[in-house]
BAMI-662599 format. One line per 4 residues: number of its first residue (from 1); their letters; for each residue x, y, z of C-alpha. Coordinates in steps of 0.5 Angstrom, whole numbers, plus 500, padded with zeros to 3 digits. Example, Ala and Ser with C-alpha at 12.3 -4.5 7.8 and 13.67 -1.06 7.14 Angstrom:
! BAMI-662599
1> as> 525/491/516; 527/498/514;
END
This chain:
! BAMI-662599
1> xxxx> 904/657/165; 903/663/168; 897/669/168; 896/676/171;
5> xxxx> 891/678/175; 889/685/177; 888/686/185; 882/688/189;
9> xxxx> 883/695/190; 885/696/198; 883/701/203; 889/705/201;
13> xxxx> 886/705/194; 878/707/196; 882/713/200; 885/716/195;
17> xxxx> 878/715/190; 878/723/191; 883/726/188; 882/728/181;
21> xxxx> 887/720/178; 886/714/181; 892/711/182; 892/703/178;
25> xxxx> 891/697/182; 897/693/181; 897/687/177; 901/680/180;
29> xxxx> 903/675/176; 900/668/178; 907/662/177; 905/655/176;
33> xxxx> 902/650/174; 894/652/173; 889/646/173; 884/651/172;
37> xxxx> 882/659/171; 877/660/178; 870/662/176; 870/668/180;
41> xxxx> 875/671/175; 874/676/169; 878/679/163; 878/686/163;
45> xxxx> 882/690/159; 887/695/163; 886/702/162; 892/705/163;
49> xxxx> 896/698/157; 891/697/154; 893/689/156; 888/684/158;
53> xxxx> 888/682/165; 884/678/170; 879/681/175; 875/678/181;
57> xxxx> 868/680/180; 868/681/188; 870/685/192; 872/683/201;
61> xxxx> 876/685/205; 878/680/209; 875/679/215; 871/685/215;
65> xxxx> 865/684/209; 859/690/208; 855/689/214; 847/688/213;
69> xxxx> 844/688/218; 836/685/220; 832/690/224; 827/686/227;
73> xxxx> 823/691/230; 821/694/223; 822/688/219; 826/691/214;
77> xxxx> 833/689/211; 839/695/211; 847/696/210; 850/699/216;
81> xxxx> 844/701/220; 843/707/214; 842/705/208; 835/701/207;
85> xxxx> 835/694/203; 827/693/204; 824/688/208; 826/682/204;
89> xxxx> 832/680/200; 836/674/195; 843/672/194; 846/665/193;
93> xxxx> 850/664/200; 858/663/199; 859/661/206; 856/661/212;
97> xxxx> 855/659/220; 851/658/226; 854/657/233; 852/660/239;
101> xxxx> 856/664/243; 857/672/246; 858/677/241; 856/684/239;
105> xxxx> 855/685/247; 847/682/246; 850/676/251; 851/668/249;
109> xxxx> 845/666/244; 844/662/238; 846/665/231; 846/664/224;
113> xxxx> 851/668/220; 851/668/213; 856/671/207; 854/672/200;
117> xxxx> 855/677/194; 850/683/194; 848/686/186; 854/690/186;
121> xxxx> 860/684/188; 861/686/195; 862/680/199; 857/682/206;
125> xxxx> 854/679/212; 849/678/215; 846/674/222; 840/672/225;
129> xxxx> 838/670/231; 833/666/236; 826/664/232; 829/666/225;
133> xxxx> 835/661/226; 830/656/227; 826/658/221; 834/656/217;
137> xxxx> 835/649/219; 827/648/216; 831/651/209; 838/646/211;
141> xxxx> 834/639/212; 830/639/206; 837/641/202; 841/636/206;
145> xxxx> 836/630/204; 837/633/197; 844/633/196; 844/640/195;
149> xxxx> 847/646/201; 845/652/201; 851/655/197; 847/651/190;
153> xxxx> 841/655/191; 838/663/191; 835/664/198; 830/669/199;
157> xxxx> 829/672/206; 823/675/207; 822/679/214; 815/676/216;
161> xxxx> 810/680/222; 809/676/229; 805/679/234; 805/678/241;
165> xxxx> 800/679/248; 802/680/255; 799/684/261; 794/687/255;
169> xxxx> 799/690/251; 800/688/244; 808/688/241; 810/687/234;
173> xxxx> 816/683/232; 818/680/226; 821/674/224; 827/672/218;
177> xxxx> 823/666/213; 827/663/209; 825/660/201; 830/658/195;
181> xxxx> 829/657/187; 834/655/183; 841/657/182; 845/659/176;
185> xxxx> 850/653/175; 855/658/173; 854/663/180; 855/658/185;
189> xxxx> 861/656/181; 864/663/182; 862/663/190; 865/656/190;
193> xxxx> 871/658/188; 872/664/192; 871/662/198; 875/656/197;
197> xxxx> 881/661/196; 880/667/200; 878/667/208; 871/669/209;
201> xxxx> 869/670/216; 867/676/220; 872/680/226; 868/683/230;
205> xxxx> 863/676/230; 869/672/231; 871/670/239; 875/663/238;
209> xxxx> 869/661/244; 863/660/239; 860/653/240; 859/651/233;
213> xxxx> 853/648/230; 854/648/223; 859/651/218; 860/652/211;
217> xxxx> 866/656/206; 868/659/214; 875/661/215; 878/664/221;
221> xxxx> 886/666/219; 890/661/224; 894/669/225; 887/671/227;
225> xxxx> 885/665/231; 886/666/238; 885/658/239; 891/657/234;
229> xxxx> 897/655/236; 904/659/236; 907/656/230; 914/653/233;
233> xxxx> 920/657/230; 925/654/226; 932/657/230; 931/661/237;
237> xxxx> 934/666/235; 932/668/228; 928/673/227; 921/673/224;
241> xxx> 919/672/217; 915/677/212; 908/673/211;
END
């Protein structure tokens, strides 16, 4: 049994979005045996034969997702330090992390990294740190003792205003708070499922030195991993073989 399934569009593809036709993506052609159709796939017909493909309804790049960054200072959520998401948002997380280590030059401190799927299909991801990292783990113990994770449930994240006093001066900070409800079956399915076939991690956040607390759906590439060991060649002399 065998079934077709359309390619997310490449960075080269987005590049050439420009120009007056678009070229198609291609369509690959899955062999073997298949248990069962993953529940990130939907059918779509191709523009250009009319036949019926399967698509993913998200879209990644691996080791590189939309950045949406948390603004402490203000209090409000945005995606690459411009576009501005409000001061609140909610998302069934597809993976996730928190480890301590030195990223982003801001020095060696405790962080939780959280990827998820935003309205539009873009797998992101977004951290947090110091008192919002806490405020995480009170939202993991009572799922844990549940039997639920944070992937079976929508988690809302709400920026929530501090203020503190010294040498009589009054500073203004926010805080992540974190909440769930409920979750559609069939969307934790879809997010299960993608993580289970695609690598989500984040290249700029990964140094192969983090101490690591607690991970989920997390997968660094072993030819990503600077910790992975070389794998040994089959005959010394043989040239490398195409991925």
């Amino acid at each position: 049994m065998s079934t077709k399934v359309k390619a997310q569009r490449t960075a080269t593809t987005e590049a050439g979005t420009a120009s007056t036709t678009a070229p198609e993506a291609p369509v690959f052609t899955l062999s073997g045996p298949i248990t069962a159709v993953p529940a990130y796939l939907t059918e779509k017909a191709d523009e250009a034969t009319g036949e019926v493909v399967q698509v993913s309804r998200f879209r990644y790049l691996p080791g590189h997702p939309r950045q949406v960054r948390f603004d402490a200072k203000a209090g409000q959520f945005n995606i690459g330090g411009t576009v501005p998401l409000g001061n609140s948002l909610s998302f069934i997380p597809l993976a996730w992390r928190i480890f301590q280590d030195d990223i982003l030059n801001m020095g060696r401190k405790l962080w939780a990294e959280l990827f998820f799927a935003d309205e539009k299909g873009a797998i992101c991801a977004v951290l947090f740190h110091g008192y919002s990292v806490e405020n995480l783990y009170r939202l993991i113990e009572p799922l844990f003792y549940d039997d639920l994770t944070l992937a079976d449930v929508t988690v809302k994240v709400t920026a929530e205003k501090k203020q503190t006093t010294k040498d009589g001066k009054t500073a203004t900070y926010y805080i992540a708070q974190f909440s769930y409800e409920a979750a559609d079956a069939a969307e934790v399915a879809a997010r299960r499922d993608f993580a289970r076939d695609f690598p989500i991690w984040r290249a700029e956040t990964y140094t192969g030195n983090a101490d690591l607390r607690i991970q989920h759906g997390y997968t660094v590439p072993a030819q990503d991993d600077p910790n992975s060991p070389e794998p040994a060649a089959a005959e010394p002399l043989a040239l490398p073989q195409a991925a």
